[in-house]
VOPA-329985 format. One record per residue: x negated, y, z negated of N, C-alpha, C in turn; residue number from 0. Coordinates in nm, 4 decimals, decimal comma, m for minus. Atoms other than C-alpha are relative to their C-alpha. Example, Ala and Ser with C-alpha at 12.3 -4.5 7.8 and 13.67 -1.06 7.14 Angstrom:
BEGIN
<n_x = m0,0890; n_y = m0,1190; n_z = 0,0000; ca_x = m1,2300; ca_y = m0,4500; ca_z = m0,7800; c_x = m0,0900; c_y = 0,1200; c_z = 0,0000; selum = 0>
<n_x = 0,0820; n_y = m0,1190; n_z = 0,0060; ca_x = m1,3670; ca_y = m0,1060; ca_z = m0,7140; c_x = 0,0770; c_y = 0,1090; c_z = m0,0730; selum = 1>
! end
This chain:
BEGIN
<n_x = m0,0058; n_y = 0,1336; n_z = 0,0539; ca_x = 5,9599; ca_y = 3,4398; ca_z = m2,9120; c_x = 0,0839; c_y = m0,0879; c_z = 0,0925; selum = 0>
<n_x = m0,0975; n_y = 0,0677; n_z = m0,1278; ca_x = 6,1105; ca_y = 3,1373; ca_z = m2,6801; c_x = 0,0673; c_y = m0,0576; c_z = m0,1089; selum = 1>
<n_x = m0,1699; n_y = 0,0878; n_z = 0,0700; ca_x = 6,4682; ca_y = 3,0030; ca_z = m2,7647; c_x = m0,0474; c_y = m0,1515; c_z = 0,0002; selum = 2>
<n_x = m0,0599; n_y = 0,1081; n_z = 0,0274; ca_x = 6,4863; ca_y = 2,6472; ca_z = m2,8747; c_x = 0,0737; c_y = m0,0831; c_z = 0,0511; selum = 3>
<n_x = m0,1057; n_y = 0,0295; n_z = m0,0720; ca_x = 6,7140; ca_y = 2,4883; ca_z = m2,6101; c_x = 0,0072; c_y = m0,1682; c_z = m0,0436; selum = 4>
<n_x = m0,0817; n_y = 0,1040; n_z = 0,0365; ca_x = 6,9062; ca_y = 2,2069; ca_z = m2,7510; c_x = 0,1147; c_y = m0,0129; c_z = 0,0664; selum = 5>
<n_x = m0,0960; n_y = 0,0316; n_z = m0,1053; ca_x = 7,1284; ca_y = 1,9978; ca_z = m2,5219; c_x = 0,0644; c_y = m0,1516; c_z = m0,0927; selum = 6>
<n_x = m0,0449; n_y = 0,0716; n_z = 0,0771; ca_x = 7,3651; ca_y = 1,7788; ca_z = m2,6885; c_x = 0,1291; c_y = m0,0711; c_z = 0,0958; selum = 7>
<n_x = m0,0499; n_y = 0,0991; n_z = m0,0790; ca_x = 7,5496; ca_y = 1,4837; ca_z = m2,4830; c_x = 0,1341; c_y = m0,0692; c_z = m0,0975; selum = 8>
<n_x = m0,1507; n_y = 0,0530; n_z = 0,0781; ca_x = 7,9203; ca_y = 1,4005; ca_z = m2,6168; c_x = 0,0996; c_y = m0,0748; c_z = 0,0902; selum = 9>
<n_x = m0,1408; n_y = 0,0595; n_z = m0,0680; ca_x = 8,2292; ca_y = 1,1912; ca_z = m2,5517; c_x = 0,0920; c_y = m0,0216; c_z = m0,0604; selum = 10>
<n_x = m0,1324; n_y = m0,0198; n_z = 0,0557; ca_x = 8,4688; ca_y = 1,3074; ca_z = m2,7757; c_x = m0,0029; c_y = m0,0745; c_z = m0,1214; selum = 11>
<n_x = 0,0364; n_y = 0,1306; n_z = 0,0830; ca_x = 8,3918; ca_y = 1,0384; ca_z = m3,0561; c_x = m0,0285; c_y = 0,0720; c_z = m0,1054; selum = 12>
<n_x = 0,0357; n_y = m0,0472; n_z = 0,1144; ca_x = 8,3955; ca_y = 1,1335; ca_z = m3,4176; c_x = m0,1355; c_y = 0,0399; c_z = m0,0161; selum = 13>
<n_x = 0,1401; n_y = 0,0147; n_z = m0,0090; ca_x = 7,9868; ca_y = 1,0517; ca_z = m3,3895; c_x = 0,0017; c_y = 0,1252; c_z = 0,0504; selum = 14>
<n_x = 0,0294; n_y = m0,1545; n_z = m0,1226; ca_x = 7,9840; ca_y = 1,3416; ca_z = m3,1270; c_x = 0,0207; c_y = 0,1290; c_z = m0,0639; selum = 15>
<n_x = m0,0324; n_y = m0,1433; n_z = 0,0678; ca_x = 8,1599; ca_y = 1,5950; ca_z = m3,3651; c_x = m0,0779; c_y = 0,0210; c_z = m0,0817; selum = 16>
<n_x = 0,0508; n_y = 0,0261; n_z = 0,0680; ca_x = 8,0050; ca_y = 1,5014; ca_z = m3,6304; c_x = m0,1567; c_y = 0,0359; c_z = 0,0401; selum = 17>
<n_x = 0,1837; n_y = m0,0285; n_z = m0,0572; ca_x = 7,6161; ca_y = 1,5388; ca_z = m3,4304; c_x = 0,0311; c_y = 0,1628; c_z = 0,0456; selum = 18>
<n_x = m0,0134; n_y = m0,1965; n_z = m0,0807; ca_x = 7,7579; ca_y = 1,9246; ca_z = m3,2728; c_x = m0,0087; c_y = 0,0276; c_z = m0,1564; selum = 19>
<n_x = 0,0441; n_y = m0,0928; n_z = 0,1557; ca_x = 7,8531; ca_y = 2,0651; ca_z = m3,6683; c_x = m0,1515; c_y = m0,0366; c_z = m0,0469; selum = 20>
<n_x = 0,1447; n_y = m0,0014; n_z = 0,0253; ca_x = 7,4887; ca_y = 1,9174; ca_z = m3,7737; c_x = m0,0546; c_y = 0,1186; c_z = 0,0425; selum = 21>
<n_x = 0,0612; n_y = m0,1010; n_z = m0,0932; ca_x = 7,3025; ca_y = 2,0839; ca_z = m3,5049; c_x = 0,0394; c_y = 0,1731; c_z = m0,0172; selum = 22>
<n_x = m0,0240; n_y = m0,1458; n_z = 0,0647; ca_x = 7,4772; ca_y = 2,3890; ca_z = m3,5671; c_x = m0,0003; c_y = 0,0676; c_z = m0,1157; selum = 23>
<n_x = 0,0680; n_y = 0,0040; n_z = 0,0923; ca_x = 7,4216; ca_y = 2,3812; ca_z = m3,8621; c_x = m0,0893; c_y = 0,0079; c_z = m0,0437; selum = 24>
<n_x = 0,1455; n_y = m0,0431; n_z = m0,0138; ca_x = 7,0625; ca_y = 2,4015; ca_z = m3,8497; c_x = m0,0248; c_y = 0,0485; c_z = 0,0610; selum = 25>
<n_x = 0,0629; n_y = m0,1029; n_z = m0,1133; ca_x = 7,0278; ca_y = 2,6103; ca_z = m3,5678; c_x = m0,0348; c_y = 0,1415; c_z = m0,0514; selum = 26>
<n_x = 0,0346; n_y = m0,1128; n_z = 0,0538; ca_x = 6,8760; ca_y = 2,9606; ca_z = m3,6227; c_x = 0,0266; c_y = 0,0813; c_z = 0,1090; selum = 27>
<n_x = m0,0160; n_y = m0,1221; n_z = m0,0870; ca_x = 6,8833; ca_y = 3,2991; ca_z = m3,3863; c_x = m0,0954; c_y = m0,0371; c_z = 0,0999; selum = 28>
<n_x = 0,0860; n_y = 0,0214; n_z = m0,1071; ca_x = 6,6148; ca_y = 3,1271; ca_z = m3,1901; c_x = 0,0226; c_y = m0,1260; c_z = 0,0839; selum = 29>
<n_x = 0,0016; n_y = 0,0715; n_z = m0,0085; ca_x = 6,7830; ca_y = 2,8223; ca_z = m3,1282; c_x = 0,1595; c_y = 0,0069; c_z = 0,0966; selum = 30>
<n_x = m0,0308; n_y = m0,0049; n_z = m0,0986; ca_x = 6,9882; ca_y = 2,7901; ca_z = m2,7932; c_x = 0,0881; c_y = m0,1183; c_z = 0,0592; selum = 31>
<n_x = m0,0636; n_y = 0,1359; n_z = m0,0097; ca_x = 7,2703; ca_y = 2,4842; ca_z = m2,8101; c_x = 0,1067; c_y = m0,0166; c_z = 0,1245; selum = 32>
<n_x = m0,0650; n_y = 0,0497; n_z = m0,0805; ca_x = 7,4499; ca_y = 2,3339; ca_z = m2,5174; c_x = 0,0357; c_y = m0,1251; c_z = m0,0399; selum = 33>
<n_x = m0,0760; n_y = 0,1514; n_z = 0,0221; ca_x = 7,7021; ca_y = 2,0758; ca_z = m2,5398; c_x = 0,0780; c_y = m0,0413; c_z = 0,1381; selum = 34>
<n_x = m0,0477; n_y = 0,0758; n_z = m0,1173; ca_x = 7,8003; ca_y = 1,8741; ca_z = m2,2320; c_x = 0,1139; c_y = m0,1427; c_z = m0,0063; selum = 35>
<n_x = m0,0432; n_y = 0,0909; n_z = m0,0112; ca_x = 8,0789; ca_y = 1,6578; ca_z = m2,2477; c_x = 0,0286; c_y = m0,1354; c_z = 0,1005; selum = 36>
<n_x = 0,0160; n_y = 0,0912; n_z = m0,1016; ca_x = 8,0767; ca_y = 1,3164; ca_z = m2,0822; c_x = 0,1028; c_y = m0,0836; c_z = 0,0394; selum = 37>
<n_x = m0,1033; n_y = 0,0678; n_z = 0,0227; ca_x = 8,4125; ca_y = 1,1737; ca_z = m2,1497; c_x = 0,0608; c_y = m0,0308; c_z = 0,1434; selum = 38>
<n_x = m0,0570; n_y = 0,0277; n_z = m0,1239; ca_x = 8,5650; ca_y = 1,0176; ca_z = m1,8523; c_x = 0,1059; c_y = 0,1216; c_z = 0,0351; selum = 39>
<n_x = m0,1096; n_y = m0,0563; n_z = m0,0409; ca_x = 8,7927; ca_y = 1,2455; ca_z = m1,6176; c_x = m0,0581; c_y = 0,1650; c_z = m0,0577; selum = 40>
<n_x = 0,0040; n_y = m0,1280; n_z = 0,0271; ca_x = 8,6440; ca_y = 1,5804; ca_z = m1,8392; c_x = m0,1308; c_y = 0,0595; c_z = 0,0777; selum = 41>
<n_x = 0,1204; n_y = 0,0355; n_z = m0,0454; ca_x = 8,2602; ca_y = 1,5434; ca_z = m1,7521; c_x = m0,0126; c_y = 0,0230; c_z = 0,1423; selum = 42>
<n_x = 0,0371; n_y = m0,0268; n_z = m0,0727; ca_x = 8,1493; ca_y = 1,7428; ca_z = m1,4735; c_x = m0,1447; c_y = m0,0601; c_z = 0,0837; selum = 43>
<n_x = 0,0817; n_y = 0,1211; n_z = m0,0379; ca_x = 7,9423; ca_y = 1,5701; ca_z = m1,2200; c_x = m0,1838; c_y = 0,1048; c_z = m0,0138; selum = 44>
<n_x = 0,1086; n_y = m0,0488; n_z = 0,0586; ca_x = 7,6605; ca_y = 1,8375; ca_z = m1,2969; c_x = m0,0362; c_y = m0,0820; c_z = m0,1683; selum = 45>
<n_x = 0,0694; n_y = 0,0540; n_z = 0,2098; ca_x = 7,6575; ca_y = 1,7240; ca_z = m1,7047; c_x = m0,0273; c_y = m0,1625; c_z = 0,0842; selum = 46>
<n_x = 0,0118; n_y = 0,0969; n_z = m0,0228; ca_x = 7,6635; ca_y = 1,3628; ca_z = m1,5771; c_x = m0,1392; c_y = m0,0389; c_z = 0,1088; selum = 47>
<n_x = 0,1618; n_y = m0,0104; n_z = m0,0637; ca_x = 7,3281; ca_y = 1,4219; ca_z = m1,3103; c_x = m0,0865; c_y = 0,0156; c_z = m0,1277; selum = 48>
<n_x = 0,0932; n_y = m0,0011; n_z = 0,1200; ca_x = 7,1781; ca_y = 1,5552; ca_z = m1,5988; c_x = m0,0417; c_y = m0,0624; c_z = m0,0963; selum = 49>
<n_x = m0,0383; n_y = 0,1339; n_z = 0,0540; ca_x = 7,2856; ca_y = 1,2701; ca_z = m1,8205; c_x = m0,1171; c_y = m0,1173; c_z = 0,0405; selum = 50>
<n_x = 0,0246; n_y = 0,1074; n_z = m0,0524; ca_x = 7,1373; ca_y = 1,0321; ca_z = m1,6204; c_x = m0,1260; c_y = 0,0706; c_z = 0,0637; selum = 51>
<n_x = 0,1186; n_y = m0,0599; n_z = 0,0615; ca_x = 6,7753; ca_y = 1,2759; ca_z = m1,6034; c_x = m0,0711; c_y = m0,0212; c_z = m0,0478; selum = 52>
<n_x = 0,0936; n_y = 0,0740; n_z = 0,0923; ca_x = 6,7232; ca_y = 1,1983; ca_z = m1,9077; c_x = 0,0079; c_y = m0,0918; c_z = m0,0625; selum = 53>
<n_x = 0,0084; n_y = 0,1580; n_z = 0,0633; ca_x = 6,7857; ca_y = 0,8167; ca_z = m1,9263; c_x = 0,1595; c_y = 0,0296; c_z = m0,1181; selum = 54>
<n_x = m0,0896; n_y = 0,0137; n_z = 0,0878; ca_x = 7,1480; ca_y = 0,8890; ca_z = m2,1452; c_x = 0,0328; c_y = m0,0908; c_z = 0,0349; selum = 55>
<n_x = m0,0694; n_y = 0,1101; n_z = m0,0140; ca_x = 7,2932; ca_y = 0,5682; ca_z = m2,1818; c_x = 0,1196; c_y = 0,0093; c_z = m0,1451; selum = 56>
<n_x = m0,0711; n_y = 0,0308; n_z = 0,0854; ca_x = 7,4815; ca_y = 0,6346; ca_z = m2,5166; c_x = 0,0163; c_y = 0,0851; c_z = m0,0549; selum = 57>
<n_x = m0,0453; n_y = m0,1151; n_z = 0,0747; ca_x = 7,6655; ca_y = 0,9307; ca_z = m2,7043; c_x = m0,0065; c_y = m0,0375; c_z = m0,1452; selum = 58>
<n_x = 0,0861; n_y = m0,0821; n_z = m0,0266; ca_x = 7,5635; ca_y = 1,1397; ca_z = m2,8906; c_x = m0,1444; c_y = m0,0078; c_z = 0,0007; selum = 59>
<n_x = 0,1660; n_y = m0,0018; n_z = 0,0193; ca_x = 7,2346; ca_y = 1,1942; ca_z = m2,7834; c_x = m0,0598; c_y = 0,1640; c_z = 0,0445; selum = 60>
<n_x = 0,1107; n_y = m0,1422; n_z = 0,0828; ca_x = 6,9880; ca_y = 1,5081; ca_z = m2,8206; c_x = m0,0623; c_y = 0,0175; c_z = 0,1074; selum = 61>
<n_x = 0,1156; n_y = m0,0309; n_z = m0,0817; ca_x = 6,7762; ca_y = 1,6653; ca_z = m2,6049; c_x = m0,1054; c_y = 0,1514; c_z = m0,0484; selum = 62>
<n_x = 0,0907; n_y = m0,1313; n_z = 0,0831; ca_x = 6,4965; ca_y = 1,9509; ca_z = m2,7334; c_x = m0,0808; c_y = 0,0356; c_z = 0,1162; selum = 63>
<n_x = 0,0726; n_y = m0,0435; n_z = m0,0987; ca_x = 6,3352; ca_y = 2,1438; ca_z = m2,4833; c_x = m0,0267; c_y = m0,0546; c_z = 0,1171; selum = 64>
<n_x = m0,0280; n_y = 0,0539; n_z = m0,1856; ca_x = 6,3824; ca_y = 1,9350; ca_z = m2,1554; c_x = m0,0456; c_y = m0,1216; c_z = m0,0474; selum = 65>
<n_x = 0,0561; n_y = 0,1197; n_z = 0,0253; ca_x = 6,2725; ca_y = 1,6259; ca_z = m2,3732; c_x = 0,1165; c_y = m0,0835; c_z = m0,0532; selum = 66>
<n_x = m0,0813; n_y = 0,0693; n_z = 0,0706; ca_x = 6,5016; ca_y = 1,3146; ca_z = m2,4926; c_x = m0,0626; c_y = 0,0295; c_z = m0,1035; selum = 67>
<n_x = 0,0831; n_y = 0,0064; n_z = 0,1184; ca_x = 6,4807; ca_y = 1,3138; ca_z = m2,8506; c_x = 0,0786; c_y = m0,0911; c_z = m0,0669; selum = 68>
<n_x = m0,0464; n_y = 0,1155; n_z = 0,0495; ca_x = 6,7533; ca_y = 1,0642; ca_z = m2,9705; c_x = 0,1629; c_y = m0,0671; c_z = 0,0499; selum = 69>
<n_x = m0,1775; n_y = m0,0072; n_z = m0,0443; ca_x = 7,0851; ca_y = 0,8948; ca_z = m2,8843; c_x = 0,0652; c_y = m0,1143; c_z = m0,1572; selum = 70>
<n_x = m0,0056; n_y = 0,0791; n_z = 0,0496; ca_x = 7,3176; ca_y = 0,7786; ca_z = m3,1320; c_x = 0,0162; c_y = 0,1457; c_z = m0,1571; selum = 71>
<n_x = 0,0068; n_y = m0,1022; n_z = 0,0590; ca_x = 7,3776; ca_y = 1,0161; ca_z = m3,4458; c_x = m0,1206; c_y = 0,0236; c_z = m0,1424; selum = 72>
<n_x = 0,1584; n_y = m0,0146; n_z = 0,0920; ca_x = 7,0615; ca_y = 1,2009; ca_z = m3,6019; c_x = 0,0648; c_y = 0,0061; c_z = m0,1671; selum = 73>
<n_x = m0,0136; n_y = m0,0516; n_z = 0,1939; ca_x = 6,9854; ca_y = 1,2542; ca_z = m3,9829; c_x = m0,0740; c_y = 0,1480; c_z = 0,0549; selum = 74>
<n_x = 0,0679; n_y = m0,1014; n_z = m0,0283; ca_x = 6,9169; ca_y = 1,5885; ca_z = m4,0586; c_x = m0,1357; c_y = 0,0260; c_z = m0,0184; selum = 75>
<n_x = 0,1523; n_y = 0,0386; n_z = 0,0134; ca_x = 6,5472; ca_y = 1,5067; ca_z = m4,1647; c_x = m0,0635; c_y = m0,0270; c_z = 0,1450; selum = 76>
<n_x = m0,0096; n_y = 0,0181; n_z = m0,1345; ca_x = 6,5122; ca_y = 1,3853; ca_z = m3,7611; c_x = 0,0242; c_y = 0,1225; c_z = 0,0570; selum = 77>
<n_x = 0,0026; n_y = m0,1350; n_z = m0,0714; ca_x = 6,6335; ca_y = 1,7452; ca_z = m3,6280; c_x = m0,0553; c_y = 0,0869; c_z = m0,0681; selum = 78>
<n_x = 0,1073; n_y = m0,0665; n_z = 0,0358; ca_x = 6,4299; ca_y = 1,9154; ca_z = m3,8508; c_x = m0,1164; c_y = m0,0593; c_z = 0,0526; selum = 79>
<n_x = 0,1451; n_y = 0,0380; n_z = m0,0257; ca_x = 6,1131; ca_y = 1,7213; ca_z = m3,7836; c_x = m0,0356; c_y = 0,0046; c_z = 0,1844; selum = 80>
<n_x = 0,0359; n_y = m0,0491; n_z = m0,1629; ca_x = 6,1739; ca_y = 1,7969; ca_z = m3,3999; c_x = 0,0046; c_y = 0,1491; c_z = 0,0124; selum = 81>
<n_x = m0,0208; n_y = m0,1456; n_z = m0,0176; ca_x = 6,2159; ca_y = 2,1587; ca_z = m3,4758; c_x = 0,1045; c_y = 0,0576; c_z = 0,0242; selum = 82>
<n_x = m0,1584; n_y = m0,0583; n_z = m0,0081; ca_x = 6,5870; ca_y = 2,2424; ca_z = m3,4831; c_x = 0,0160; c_y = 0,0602; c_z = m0,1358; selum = 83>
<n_x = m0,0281; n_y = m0,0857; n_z = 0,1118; ca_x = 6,6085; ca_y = 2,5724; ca_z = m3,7097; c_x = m0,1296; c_y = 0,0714; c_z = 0,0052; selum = 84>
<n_x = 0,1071; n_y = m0,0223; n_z = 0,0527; ca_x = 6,2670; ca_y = 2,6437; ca_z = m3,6541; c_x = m0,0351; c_y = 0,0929; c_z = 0,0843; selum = 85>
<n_x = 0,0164; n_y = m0,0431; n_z = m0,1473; ca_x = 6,1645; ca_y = 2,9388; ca_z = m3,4260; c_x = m0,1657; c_y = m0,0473; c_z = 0,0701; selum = 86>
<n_x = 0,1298; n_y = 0,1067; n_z = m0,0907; ca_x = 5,9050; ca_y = 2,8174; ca_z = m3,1900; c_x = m0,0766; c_y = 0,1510; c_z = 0,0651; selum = 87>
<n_x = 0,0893; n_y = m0,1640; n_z = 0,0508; ca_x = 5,5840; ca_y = 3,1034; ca_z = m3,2202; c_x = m0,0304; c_y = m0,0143; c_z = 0,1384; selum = 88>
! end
């Protein structure tokens, strides 16, 4: 079965904590979360290429399988309906 890879874009910001417990929160045994912080001074210039990949302009924002999927903090109705929790057949 393939993992789920969820990439999750932070900068320290209540919003940001608040979008990681979600996500983990719904994640299952198939579901594969990275969190990249972007915060000035912490933010490795790898997370920040990547960042700027996939068009991030604003924390937190989401990424599902190498795709943007939102910036800005989801509902959990939104990471379910992209498949976060779900294993992927």
């Amino acid at each position: 079965m393939t993992k789920c890879q969820i990439e999750i874009f932070v900068a320290g910001c209540p919003l940001c904590d608040e979008t990681v417990r979600l996500v983990q929160e719904l994640t299952c045994p198939n579901c594969e979360v990275s969190v990249y912080n972007l915060q000035r001074g912490q933010g490795s210039p790898t997370y920040l290429e990547k960042a700027q990949q996939y068009g991030v302009n604003a924390v937190p924002a989401i990424t599902i399988n190498g795709s943007f999927l939102l910036a800005g903090k989801p509902a959990r109705e939104q990471l379910q309906a992209a498949g976060v929790g779900r294993p992927l057949s």
